[in-house]
C-alpha positions as CSV (number, residue, x, y, z in Angstrom):
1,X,45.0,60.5,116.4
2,X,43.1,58.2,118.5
3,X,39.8,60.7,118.2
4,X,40.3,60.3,114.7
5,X,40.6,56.6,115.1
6,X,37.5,56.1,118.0
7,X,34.9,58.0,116.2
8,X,34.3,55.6,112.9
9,X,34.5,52.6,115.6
10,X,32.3,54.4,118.0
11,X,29.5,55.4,115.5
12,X,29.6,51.7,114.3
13,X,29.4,50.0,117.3
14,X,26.3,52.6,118.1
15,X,28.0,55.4,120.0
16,X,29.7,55.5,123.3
17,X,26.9,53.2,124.9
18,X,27.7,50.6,122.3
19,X,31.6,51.0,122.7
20,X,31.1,50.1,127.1
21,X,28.9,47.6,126.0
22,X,31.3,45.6,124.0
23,X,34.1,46.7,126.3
24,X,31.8,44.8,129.1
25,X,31.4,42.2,127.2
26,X,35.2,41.3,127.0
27,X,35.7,41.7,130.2
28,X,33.1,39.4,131.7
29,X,34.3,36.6,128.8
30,X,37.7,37.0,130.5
31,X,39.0,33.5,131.7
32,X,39.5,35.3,135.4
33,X,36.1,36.9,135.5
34,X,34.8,33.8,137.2
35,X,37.6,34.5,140.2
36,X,37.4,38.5,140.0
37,X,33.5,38.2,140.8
38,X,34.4,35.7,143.1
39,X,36.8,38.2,145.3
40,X,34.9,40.7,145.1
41,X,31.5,38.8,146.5
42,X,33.7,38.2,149.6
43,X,34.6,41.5,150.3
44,X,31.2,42.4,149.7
45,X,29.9,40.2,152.7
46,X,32.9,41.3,154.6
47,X,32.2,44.8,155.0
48,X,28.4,43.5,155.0
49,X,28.0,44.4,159.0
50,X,30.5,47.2,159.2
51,X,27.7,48.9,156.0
52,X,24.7,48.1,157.9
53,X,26.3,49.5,161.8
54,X,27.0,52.2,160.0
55,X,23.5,52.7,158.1
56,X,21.8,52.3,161.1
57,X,24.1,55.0,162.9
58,X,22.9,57.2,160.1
59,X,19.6,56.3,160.7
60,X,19.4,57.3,164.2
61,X,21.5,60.5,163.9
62,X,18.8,61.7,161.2
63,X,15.5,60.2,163.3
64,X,17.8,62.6,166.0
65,X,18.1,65.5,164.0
66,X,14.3,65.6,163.1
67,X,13.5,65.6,166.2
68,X,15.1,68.5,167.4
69,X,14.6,70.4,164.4
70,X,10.8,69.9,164.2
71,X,9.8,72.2,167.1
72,X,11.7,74.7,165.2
73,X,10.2,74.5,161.8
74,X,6.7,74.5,163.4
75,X,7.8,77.5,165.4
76,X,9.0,79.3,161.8
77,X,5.5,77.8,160.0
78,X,3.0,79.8,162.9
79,X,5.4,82.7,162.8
80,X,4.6,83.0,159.3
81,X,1.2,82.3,159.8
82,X,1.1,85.4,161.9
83,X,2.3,87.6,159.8
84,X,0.1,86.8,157.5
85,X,-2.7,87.2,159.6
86,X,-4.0,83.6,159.7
C-alpha cells in the first residue's frame, strides 16, 4: 500500500532526491530547529578535543607503522629486483 502510495509522490516531487529534499526542508522550518542545531553545535565543541587527541593518536601510530614497515617493503622491492635480474 504505501509503495503504491510513494511512487506517484516520489516521481512528482523528482524521485527519491526530491522526496529528502522536501523532507529536509520541513525539518529545518521546524519551530525547534533553531534549538536542535543549537544542542548539537555544543556537543560538537564538546567532544572537539577528545576528536583531535584522538586524531593525533592516529596520526602517530600510522607515522609509527610506516616506519617500521618501510625497511620491509624496500627489502621485498630489491628482492624482486633480483629475481628479475636488475
Amino acid at each position: 500500500m504505501f509503495l503504491a502510495i510513494s511512487q506517484p509522490v516520489l516521481a512528482a516531487q523528482g524521485g527519491p532526491e526530491g522526496a529528502l529534499n522536501g523532507i529536509w526542508g520541513y525539518i529545518k522550518g521546524l519551530p525547534v530547529w533553531p534549538k536542535i542545531t543549537f544542542y548539537l553545535n555544543q556537543k560538537v565543541e564538546e567532544r572537539k578535543p577528545v576528536v583531535q587527541q584522538e586524531l593525533n593518536r592516529e596520526i602517530k601510530e600510522t607515522e609509527q607503522d610506516a616506519v617500521r614497515q618501510i625497511p620491509s617493503l624496500w627489502q621485498k622491492f630489491t628482492n624482486i629486483l633480483h629475481k628479475i635480474g636488475l
